[in-house]
C-alpha positions as a Markdown table, in Angstrom:
| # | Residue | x | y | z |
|---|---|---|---|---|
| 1 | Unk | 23.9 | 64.4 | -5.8 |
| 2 | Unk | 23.5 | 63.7 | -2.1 |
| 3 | Unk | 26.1 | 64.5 | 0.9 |
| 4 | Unk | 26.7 | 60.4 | 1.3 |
| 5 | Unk | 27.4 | 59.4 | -2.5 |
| 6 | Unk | 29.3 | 62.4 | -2.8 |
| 7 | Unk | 31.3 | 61.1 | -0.1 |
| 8 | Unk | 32.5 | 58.3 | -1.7 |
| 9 | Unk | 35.5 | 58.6 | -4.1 |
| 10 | Unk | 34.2 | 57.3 | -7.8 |
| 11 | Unk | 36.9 | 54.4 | -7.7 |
| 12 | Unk | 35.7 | 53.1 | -4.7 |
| 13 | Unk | 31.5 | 52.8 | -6.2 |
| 14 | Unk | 33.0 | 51.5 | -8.9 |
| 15 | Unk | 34.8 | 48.8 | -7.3 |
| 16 | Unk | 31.9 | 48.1 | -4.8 |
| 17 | Unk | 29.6 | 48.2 | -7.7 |
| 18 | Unk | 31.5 | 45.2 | -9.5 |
| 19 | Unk | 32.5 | 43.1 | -6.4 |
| 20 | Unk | 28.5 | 43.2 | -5.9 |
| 21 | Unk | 27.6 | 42.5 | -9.2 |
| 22 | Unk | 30.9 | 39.3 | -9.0 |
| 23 | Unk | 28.7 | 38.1 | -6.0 |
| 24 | Unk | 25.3 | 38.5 | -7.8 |
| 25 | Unk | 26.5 | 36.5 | -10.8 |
| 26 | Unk | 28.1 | 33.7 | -8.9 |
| 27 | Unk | 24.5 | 33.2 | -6.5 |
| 28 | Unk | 22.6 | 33.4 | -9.6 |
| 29 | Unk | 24.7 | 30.6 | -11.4 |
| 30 | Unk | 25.0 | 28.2 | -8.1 |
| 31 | Unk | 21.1 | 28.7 | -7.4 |
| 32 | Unk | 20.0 | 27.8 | -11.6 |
| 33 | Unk | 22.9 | 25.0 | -11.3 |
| 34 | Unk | 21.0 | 23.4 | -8.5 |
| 35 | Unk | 17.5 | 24.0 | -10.2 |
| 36 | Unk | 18.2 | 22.7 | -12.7 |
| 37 | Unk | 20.2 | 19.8 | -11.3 |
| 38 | Unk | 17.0 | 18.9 | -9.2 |
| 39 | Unk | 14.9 | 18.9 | -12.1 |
| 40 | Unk | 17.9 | 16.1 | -13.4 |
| 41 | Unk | 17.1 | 14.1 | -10.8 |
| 42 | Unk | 13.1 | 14.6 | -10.9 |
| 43 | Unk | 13.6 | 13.3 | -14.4 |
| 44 | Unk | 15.1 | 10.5 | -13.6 |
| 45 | Unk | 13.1 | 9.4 | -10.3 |
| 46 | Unk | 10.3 | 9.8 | -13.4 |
| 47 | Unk | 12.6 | 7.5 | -15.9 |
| 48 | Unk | 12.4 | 4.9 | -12.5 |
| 49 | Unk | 8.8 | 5.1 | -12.3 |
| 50 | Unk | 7.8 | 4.8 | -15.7 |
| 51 | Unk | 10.0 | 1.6 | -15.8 |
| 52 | Unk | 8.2 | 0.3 | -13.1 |
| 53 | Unk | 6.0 | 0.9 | -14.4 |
| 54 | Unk | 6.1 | -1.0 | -17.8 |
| 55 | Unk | 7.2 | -3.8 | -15.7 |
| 56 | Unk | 4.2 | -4.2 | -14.0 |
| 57 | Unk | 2.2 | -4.4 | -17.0 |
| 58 | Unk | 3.6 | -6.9 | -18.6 |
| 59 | Unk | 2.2 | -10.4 | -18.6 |
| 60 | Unk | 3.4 | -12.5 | -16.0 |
| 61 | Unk | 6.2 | -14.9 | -16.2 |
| 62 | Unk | 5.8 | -18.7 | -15.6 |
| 63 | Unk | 7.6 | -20.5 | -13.0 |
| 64 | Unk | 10.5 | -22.3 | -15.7 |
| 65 | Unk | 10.7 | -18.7 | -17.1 |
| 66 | Unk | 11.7 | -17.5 | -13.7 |
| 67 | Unk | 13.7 | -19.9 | -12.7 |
| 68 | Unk | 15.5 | -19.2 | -16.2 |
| 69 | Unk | 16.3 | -15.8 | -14.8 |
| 70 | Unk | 20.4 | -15.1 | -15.0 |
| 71 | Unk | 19.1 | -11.6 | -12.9 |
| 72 | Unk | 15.9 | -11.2 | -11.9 |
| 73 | Unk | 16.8 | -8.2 | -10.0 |
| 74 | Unk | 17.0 | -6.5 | -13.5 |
| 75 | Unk | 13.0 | -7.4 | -14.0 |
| 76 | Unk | 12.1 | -6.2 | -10.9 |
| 77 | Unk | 8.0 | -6.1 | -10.7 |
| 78 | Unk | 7.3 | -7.8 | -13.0 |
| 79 | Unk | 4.4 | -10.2 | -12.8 |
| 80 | Unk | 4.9 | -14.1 | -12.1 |
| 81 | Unk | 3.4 | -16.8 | -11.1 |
| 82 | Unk | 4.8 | -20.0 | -9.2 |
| 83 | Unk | 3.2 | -22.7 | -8.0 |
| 84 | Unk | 5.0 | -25.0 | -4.6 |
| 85 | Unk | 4.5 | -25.8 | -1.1 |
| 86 | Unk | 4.5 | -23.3 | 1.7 |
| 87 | Unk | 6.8 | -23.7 | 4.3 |
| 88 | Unk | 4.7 | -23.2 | 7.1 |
| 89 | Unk | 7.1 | -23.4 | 9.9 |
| 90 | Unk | 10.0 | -21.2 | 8.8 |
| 91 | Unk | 7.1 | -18.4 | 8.5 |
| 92 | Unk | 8.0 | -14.5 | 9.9 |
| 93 | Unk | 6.4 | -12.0 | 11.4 |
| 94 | Unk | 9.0 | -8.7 | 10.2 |
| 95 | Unk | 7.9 | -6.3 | 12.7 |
| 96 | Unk | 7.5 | -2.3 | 12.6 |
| 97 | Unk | 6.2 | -2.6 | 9.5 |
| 98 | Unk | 3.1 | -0.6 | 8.1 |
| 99 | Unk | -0.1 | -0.3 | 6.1 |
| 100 | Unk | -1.9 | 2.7 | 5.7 |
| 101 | Unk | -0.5 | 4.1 | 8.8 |
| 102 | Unk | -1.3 | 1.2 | 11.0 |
| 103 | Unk | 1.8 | -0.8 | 12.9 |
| 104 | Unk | 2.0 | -4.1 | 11.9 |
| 105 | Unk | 3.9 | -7.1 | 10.7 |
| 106 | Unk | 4.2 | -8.1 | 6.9 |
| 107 | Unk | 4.3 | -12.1 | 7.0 |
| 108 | Unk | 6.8 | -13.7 | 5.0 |
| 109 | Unk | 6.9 | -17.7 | 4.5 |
| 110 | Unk | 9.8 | -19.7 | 2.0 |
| 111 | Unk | 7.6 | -21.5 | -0.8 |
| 112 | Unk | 9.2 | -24.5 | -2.4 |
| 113 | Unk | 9.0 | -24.4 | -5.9 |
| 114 | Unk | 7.4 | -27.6 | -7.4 |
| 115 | Unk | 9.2 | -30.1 | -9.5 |
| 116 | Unk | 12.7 | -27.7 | -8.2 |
| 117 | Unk | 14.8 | -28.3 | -5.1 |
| 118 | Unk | 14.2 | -24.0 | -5.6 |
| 119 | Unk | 13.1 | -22.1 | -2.7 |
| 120 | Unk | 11.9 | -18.2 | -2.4 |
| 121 | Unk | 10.7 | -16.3 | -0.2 |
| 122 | Unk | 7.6 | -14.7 | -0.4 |
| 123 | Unk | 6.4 | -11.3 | 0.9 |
| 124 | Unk | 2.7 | -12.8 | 1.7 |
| 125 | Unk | 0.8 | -9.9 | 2.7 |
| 126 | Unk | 0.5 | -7.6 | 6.3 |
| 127 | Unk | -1.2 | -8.4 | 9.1 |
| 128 | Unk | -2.1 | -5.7 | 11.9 |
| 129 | Unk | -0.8 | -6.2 | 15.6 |
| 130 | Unk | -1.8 | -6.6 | 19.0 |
| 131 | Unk | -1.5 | -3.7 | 20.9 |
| 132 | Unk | -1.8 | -5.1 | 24.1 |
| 133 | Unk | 0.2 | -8.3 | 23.7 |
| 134 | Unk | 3.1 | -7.3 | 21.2 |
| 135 | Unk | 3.9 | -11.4 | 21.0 |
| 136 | Unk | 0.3 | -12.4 | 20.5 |
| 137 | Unk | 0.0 | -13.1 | 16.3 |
| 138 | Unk | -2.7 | -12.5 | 14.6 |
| 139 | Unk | -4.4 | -15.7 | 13.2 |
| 140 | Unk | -2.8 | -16.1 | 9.1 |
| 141 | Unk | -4.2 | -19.1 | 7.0 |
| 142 | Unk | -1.5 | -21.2 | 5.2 |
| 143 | Unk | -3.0 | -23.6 | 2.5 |
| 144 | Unk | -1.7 | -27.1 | 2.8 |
| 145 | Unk | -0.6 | -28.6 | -0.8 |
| 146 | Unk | 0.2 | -27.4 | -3.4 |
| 147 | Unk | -0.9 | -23.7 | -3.9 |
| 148 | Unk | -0.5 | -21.0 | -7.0 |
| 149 | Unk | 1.1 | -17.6 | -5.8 |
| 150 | Unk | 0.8 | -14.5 | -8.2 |
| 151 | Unk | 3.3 | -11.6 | -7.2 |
| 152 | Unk | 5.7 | -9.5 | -8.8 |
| 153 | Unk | 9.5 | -9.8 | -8.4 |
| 154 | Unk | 10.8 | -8.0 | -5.8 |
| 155 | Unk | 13.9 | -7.1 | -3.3 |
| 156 | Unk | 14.5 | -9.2 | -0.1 |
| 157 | Unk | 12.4 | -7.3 | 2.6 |
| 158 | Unk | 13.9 | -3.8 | 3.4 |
| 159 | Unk | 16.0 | -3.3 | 6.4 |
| 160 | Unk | 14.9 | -1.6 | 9.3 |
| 161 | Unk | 17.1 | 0.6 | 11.7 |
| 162 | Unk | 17.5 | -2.1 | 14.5 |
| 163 | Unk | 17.9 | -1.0 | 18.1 |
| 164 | Unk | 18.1 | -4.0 | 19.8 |
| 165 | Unk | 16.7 | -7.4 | 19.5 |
| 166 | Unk | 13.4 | -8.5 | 20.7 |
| 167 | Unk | 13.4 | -10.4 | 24.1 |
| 168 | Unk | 9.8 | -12.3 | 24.1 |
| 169 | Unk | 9.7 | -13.2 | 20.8 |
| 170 | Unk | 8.4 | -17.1 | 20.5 |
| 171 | Unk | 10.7 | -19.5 | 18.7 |
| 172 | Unk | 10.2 | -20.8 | 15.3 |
| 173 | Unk | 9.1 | -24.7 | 15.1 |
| 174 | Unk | 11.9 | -26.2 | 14.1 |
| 175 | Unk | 14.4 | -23.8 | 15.0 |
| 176 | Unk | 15.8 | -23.6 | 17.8 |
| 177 | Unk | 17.2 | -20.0 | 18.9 |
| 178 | Unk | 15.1 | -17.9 | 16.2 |
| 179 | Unk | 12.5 | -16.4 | 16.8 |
| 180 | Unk | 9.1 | -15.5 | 14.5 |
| 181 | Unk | 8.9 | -12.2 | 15.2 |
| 182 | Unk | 11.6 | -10.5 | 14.1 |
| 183 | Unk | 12.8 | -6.8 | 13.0 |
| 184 | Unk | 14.7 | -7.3 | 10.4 |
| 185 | Unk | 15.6 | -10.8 | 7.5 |
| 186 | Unk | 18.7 | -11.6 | 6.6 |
| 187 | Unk | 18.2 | -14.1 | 3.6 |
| 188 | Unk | 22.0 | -15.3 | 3.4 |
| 189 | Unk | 21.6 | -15.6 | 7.7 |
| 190 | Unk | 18.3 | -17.3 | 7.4 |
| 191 | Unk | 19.2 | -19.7 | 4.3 |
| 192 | Unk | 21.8 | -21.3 | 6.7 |
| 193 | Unk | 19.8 | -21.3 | 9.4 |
| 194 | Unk | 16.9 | -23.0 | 8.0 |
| 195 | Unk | 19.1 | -25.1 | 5.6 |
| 196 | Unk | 16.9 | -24.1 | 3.1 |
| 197 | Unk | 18.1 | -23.8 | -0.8 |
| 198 | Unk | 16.5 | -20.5 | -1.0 |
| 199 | Unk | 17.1 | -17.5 | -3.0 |
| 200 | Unk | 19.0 | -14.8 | -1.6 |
| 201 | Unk | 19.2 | -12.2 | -4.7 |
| 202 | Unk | 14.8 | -11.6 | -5.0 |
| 203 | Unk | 11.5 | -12.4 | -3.1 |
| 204 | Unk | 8.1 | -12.4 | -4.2 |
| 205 | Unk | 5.6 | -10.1 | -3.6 |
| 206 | Unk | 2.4 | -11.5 | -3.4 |
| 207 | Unk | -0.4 | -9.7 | -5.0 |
| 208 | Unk | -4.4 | -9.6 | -5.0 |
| 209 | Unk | -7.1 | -8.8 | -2.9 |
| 210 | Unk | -6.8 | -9.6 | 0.8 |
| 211 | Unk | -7.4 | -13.7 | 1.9 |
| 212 | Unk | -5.5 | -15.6 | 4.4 |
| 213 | Unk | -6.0 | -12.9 | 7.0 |
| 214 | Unk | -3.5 | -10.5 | 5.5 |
| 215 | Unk | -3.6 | -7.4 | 3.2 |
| 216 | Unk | -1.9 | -6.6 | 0.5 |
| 217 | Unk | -2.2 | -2.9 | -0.7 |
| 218 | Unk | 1.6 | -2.9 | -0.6 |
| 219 | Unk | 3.0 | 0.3 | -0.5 |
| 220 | Unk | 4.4 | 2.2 | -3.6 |
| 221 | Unk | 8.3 | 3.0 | -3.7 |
| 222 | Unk | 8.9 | 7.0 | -2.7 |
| 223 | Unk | 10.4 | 8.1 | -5.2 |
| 224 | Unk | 10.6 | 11.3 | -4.1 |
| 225 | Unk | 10.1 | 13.2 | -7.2 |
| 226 | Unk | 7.5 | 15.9 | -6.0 |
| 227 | Unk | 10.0 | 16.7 | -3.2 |
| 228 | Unk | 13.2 | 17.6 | -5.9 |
| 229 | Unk | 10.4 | 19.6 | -7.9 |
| 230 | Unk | 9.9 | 22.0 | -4.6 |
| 231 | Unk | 13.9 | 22.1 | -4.1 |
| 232 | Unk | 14.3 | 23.2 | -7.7 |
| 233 | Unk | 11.3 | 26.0 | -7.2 |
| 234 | Unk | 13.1 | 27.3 | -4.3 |
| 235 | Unk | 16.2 | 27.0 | -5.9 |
| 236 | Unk | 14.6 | 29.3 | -9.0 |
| 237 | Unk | 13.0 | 31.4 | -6.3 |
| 238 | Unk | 16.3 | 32.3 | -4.8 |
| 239 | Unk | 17.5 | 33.1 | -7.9 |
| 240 | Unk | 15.0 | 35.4 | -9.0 |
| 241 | Unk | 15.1 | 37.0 | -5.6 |
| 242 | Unk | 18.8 | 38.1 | -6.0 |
| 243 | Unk | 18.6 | 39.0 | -9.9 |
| 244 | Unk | 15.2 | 41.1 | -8.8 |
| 245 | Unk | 17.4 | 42.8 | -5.7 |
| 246 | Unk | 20.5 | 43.3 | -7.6 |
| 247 | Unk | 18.6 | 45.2 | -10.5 |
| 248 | Unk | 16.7 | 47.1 | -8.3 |
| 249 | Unk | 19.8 | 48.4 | -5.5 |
| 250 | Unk | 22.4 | 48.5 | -8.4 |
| 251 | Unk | 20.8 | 49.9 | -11.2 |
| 252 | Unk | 17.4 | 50.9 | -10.6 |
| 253 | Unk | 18.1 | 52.6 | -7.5 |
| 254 | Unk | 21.1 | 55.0 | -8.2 |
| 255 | Unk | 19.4 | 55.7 | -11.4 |
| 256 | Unk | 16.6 | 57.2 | -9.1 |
| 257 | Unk | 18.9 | 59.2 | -7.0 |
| 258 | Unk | 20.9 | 60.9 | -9.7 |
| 259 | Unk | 17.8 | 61.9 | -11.6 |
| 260 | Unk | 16.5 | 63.3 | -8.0 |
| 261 | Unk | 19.9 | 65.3 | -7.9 |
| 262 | Unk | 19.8 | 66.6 | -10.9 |
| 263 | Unk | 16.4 | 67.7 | -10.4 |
| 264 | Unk | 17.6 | 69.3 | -7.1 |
Protein backbone atom coordinates (compact mmCIF):
# COMPACT_ATOMS: atom_id res chain seq x y z
CA UNK A 1 0.00 0.00 0.00
CA UNK A 2 1.30 3.38 -1.02
CA UNK A 3 2.26 6.53 1.33
CA UNK A 4 -1.06 8.47 -0.15
CA UNK A 5 -3.89 5.69 0.35
CA UNK A 6 -2.37 4.89 3.48
CA UNK A 7 -3.01 8.37 4.34
CA UNK A 8 -6.43 8.31 4.18
CA UNK A 9 -8.47 6.93 7.16
CA UNK A 10 -10.69 3.69 5.67
CA UNK A 11 -13.96 5.62 6.67
CA UNK A 12 -13.22 8.37 4.71
CA UNK A 13 -12.42 6.02 1.06
CA UNK A 14 -15.29 4.50 1.91
CA UNK A 15 -17.47 7.38 2.04
CA UNK A 16 -15.77 9.01 -1.04
CA UNK A 17 -16.05 5.71 -2.72
CA UNK A 18 -19.97 5.75 -2.33
CA UNK A 19 -20.70 9.57 -2.71
CA UNK A 20 -18.84 8.86 -6.20
CA UNK A 21 -20.50 5.89 -7.10
CA UNK A 22 -24.21 8.20 -5.71
CA UNK A 23 -23.01 10.61 -8.53
CA UNK A 24 -22.11 7.94 -11.09
CA UNK A 25 -25.55 6.32 -10.76
CA UNK A 26 -27.56 9.47 -10.92
CA UNK A 27 -25.44 10.79 -14.52
CA UNK A 28 -25.98 7.40 -15.82
CA UNK A 29 -29.82 7.44 -15.16
CA UNK A 30 -30.34 11.26 -16.33
CA UNK A 31 -28.15 10.63 -19.50
CA UNK A 32 -30.27 6.91 -20.58
CA UNK A 33 -33.53 8.98 -19.42
CA UNK A 34 -32.79 11.55 -22.12
CA UNK A 35 -31.66 8.79 -24.73
CA UNK A 36 -34.19 7.26 -24.49
CA UNK A 37 -36.62 10.06 -24.24
CA UNK A 38 -35.12 11.40 -27.65
CA UNK A 39 -35.57 8.18 -29.28
CA UNK A 40 -39.62 8.90 -27.92
CA UNK A 41 -39.73 11.72 -29.72
CA UNK A 42 -37.81 10.28 -32.99
CA UNK A 43 -40.58 7.82 -32.87
CA UNK A 44 -43.08 9.97 -33.02
CA UNK A 45 -41.70 12.68 -35.59
CA UNK A 46 -41.66 8.98 -37.54
CA UNK A 47 -45.54 8.30 -36.42
CA UNK A 48 -46.00 12.17 -38.11
CA UNK A 49 -44.31 11.30 -41.27
CA UNK A 50 -45.69 8.02 -41.91
CA UNK A 51 -49.17 9.74 -41.55
CA UNK A 52 -48.25 12.10 -43.93
CA UNK A 53 -47.52 10.12 -45.51
CA UNK A 54 -50.57 7.83 -46.07
CA UNK A 55 -52.33 10.93 -46.62
CA UNK A 56 -50.71 11.85 -49.55
CA UNK A 57 -51.38 8.56 -51.14
CA UNK A 58 -54.66 8.54 -51.02
CA UNK A 59 -56.91 9.35 -53.91
CA UNK A 60 -57.95 12.77 -54.08
CA UNK A 61 -61.07 14.27 -52.76
CA UNK A 62 -63.67 16.04 -55.00
CA UNK A 63 -64.60 19.54 -54.59
CA UNK A 64 -68.45 18.56 -52.69
CA UNK A 65 -66.26 16.12 -50.62
CA UNK A 66 -64.16 18.96 -49.50
CA UNK A 67 -66.42 21.31 -48.91
CA UNK A 68 -68.13 18.48 -46.77
CA UNK A 69 -65.10 18.67 -44.48
CA UNK A 70 -66.25 19.39 -40.58
CA UNK A 71 -62.02 19.69 -40.24
CA UNK A 72 -59.92 19.54 -42.86
CA UNK A 73 -57.09 20.33 -40.88
CA UNK A 74 -57.41 16.74 -39.55
CA UNK A 75 -56.74 15.40 -43.42
CA UNK A 76 -54.05 17.55 -43.87
CA UNK A 77 -52.14 16.48 -47.45
CA UNK A 78 -54.37 14.82 -48.73
CA UNK A 79 -54.97 15.04 -52.40
CA UNK A 80 -57.98 17.26 -53.88
CA UNK A 81 -59.07 18.67 -56.59
CA UNK A 82 -61.29 21.92 -57.07
CA UNK A 83 -62.30 23.49 -59.83
CA UNK A 84 -63.41 27.87 -59.69
CA UNK A 85 -62.20 31.08 -60.79
CA UNK A 86 -58.96 32.71 -59.82
CA UNK A 87 -59.05 35.77 -58.22
CA UNK A 88 -56.53 37.48 -60.04
CA UNK A 89 -56.40 40.74 -58.32
CA UNK A 90 -56.31 39.84 -54.63
CA UNK A 91 -53.01 37.68 -55.76
CA UNK A 92 -49.67 37.82 -53.23
CA UNK A 93 -46.33 37.82 -53.56
CA UNK A 94 -45.22 36.30 -49.63
CA UNK A 95 -41.77 37.29 -49.57
CA UNK A 96 -38.46 35.71 -48.10
CA UNK A 97 -39.54 32.64 -49.04
CA UNK A 98 -37.39 29.80 -50.62
CA UNK A 99 -36.82 27.02 -53.13
CA UNK A 100 -33.86 25.08 -53.25
CA UNK A 101 -31.87 27.69 -51.57
CA UNK A 102 -32.89 30.53 -53.90
CA UNK A 103 -34.82 33.76 -52.29
CA UNK A 104 -38.03 34.15 -53.66
CA UNK A 105 -41.70 34.68 -53.32
CA UNK A 106 -44.34 31.80 -53.21
CA UNK A 107 -47.58 33.29 -55.02
CA UNK A 108 -50.75 32.83 -53.50
CA UNK A 109 -54.18 33.86 -55.28
CA UNK A 110 -58.09 33.14 -53.50
CA UNK A 111 -59.91 30.74 -56.04
CA UNK A 112 -63.67 30.80 -55.93
CA UNK A 113 -65.11 27.65 -55.80
CA UNK A 114 -67.66 26.98 -58.62
CA UNK A 115 -71.34 26.56 -58.03
CA UNK A 116 -70.23 27.79 -54.01
CA UNK A 117 -70.09 31.42 -52.63
CA UNK A 118 -66.64 29.24 -51.13
CA UNK A 119 -63.41 30.81 -51.33
CA UNK A 120 -59.64 29.32 -50.59
CA UNK A 121 -56.64 30.22 -50.89
CA UNK A 122 -54.22 28.59 -52.80
CA UNK A 123 -50.51 28.22 -52.38
CA UNK A 124 -49.89 28.40 -56.30
CA UNK A 125 -46.30 27.71 -56.71
CA UNK A 126 -42.74 29.92 -56.14
CA UNK A 127 -41.42 32.24 -58.26
CA UNK A 128 -37.65 33.46 -58.00
CA UNK A 129 -36.95 37.34 -57.45
CA UNK A 130 -35.35 40.21 -58.74
CA UNK A 131 -32.18 40.97 -57.28
CA UNK A 132 -31.87 44.23 -58.44
CA UNK A 133 -35.36 45.64 -58.24
CA UNK A 134 -36.84 43.81 -54.98
CA UNK A 135 -40.46 45.36 -56.27
CA UNK A 136 -40.11 44.22 -59.81
CA UNK A 137 -42.40 40.71 -60.10
CA UNK A 138 -41.64 38.18 -61.95
CA UNK A 139 -44.17 37.66 -64.94
CA UNK A 140 -47.00 34.58 -63.37
CA UNK A 141 -49.78 33.42 -65.82
CA UNK A 142 -53.36 33.35 -64.39
CA UNK A 143 -55.90 31.37 -66.55
CA UNK A 144 -59.00 33.24 -67.16
CA UNK A 145 -62.33 30.93 -66.60
CA UNK A 146 -62.77 28.43 -65.12
CA UNK A 147 -59.70 26.35 -64.25
CA UNK A 148 -59.05 22.69 -62.32
CA UNK A 149 -56.40 23.01 -59.45
CA UNK A 150 -54.94 19.68 -57.98
CA UNK A 151 -53.14 20.28 -54.47
CA UNK A 152 -53.16 18.77 -51.21
CA UNK A 153 -54.71 20.28 -48.15
CA UNK A 154 -52.68 22.30 -46.33
CA UNK A 155 -51.98 25.13 -43.38
CA UNK A 156 -52.43 28.88 -44.17
CA UNK A 157 -48.89 29.96 -45.28
CA UNK A 158 -46.34 29.90 -42.35
CA UNK A 159 -45.38 32.94 -40.55
CA UNK A 160 -42.32 34.59 -40.93
CA UNK A 161 -40.36 36.60 -38.24
CA UNK A 162 -41.39 40.12 -39.37
CA UNK A 163 -39.07 43.08 -38.85
CA UNK A 164 -40.83 45.68 -40.21
CA UNK A 165 -43.08 46.23 -43.08
CA UNK A 166 -42.08 46.79 -46.50
CA UNK A 167 -42.09 50.47 -47.73
CA UNK A 168 -42.10 50.14 -51.82
CA UNK A 169 -44.36 47.55 -52.07
CA UNK A 170 -47.03 48.24 -55.05
CA UNK A 171 -50.71 48.18 -54.04
CA UNK A 172 -53.10 45.45 -54.84
CA UNK A 173 -55.82 46.42 -57.61
CA UNK A 174 -58.58 46.89 -55.82
CA UNK A 175 -57.30 47.49 -52.62
CA UNK A 176 -56.38 50.29 -51.50
CA UNK A 177 -53.65 50.37 -48.68
CA UNK A 178 -52.35 46.63 -49.24
CA UNK A 179 -49.81 45.89 -50.81
CA UNK A 180 -48.79 42.51 -53.20
CA UNK A 181 -45.79 41.95 -51.81
CA UNK A 182 -45.94 41.14 -48.57
CA UNK A 183 -44.01 39.17 -45.60
CA UNK A 184 -46.30 37.51 -43.99
CA UNK A 185 -50.80 36.56 -44.60
CA UNK A 186 -53.06 36.88 -42.29
CA UNK A 187 -56.20 35.01 -43.65
CA UNK A 188 -58.79 36.30 -40.90
CA UNK A 189 -56.89 40.11 -41.73
CA UNK A 190 -57.08 39.51 -45.37
CA UNK A 191 -60.79 37.94 -45.48
CA UNK A 192 -61.95 41.37 -44.22
CA UNK A 193 -59.95 43.19 -46.22
CA UNK A 194 -60.80 41.67 -49.36
CA UNK A 195 -64.40 40.99 -48.31
CA UNK A 196 -63.93 37.73 -49.52
CA UNK A 197 -65.87 34.57 -48.05
CA UNK A 198 -62.70 32.74 -47.83
CA UNK A 199 -61.52 30.04 -45.63
CA UNK A 200 -59.37 30.84 -42.79
CA UNK A 201 -58.86 27.18 -41.12
CA UNK A 202 -56.75 25.46 -44.64
CA UNK A 203 -55.24 26.49 -48.11
CA UNK A 204 -54.35 24.54 -50.88
CA UNK A 205 -51.19 23.55 -52.09
CA UNK A 206 -51.03 23.29 -55.52
CA UNK A 207 -49.20 20.41 -56.93
CA UNK A 208 -47.55 19.27 -60.40
CA UNK A 209 -44.86 20.10 -62.64
CA UNK A 210 -43.96 23.77 -63.04
CA UNK A 211 -46.49 26.05 -65.58
CA UNK A 212 -47.64 29.49 -65.11
CA UNK A 213 -44.05 30.69 -64.40
CA UNK A 214 -43.88 29.15 -60.97
CA UNK A 215 -42.33 26.02 -59.35
CA UNK A 216 -43.62 23.82 -57.28
CA UNK A 217 -41.10 21.32 -55.63
CA UNK A 218 -42.59 22.50 -52.35
CA UNK A 219 -40.47 21.84 -49.59
CA UNK A 220 -40.92 18.71 -47.20
CA UNK A 221 -41.94 19.50 -43.35
CA UNK A 222 -38.48 19.15 -41.02
CA UNK A 223 -39.37 16.97 -38.99
CA UNK A 224 -36.35 16.77 -37.34
CA UNK A 225 -36.01 13.26 -36.60
CA UNK A 226 -32.25 12.61 -37.70
CA UNK A 227 -31.39 15.51 -35.31
CA UNK A 228 -33.21 13.69 -31.91
CA UNK A 229 -31.32 10.42 -33.20
CA UNK A 230 -27.80 12.29 -32.83
CA UNK A 231 -29.04 13.86 -29.22
CA UNK A 232 -30.01 10.39 -28.08
CA UNK A 233 -26.32 9.00 -29.38
CA UNK A 234 -24.66 11.57 -27.43
CA UNK A 235 -26.84 11.12 -24.77
CA UNK A 236 -25.74 7.13 -24.75
CA UNK A 237 -22.24 8.30 -25.37
CA UNK A 238 -22.13 10.26 -22.20
CA UNK A 239 -23.45 7.57 -20.49
CA UNK A 240 -21.07 5.01 -21.51
CA UNK A 241 -18.30 7.50 -20.92
CA UNK A 242 -19.05 7.87 -17.10
CA UNK A 243 -20.01 3.96 -16.53
CA UNK A 244 -16.49 3.22 -18.54
CA UNK A 245 -14.65 5.99 -16.10
CA UNK A 246 -16.28 5.04 -12.98
CA UNK A 247 -15.31 1.22 -13.54
CA UNK A 248 -12.07 1.89 -14.40
CA UNK A 249 -11.00 4.80 -11.29
CA UNK A 250 -13.28 3.00 -8.78
CA UNK A 251 -12.75 -0.48 -9.29
CA UNK A 252 -10.32 -1.23 -11.84
CA UNK A 253 -7.82 1.07 -10.65
CA UNK A 254 -7.43 0.41 -6.78
CA UNK A 255 -7.68 -3.19 -7.66
CA UNK A 256 -4.36 -2.44 -9.57
CA UNK A 257 -2.68 -0.68 -6.83
CA UNK A 258 -3.39 -3.06 -4.02
CA UNK A 259 -2.17 -5.99 -6.13
CA UNK A 260 1.09 -3.66 -6.84
CA UNK A 261 1.36 -3.30 -2.91
CA UNK A 262 1.12 -6.46 -2.09
CA UNK A 263 3.55 -7.39 -4.63
CA UNK A 264 5.85 -4.75 -3.04
Amino acid sequence: MNADSAAVPRASRRWRFWLVTAMAVITISATVSLGRWQLSRAAQKEAIQAEIDTQKSLPPLDQQAFLALDKPSSTLNRPVRLRGLWLTPHTVYLDNRQMHGVPGFYVVTPLALEGTDKTVLVQRGWVQRNFTDRTRLEPVETPPGLVEVTGRIALPPAHLLELGKADAAAPTPGSAGSSVIRQNLDLEAFRAETGLPLRTDVSLQQTGPASEGLQRDWPAPALGVEKHYGYAFQWFGLSALVAILYVWFQLIAPFRRARAARRG
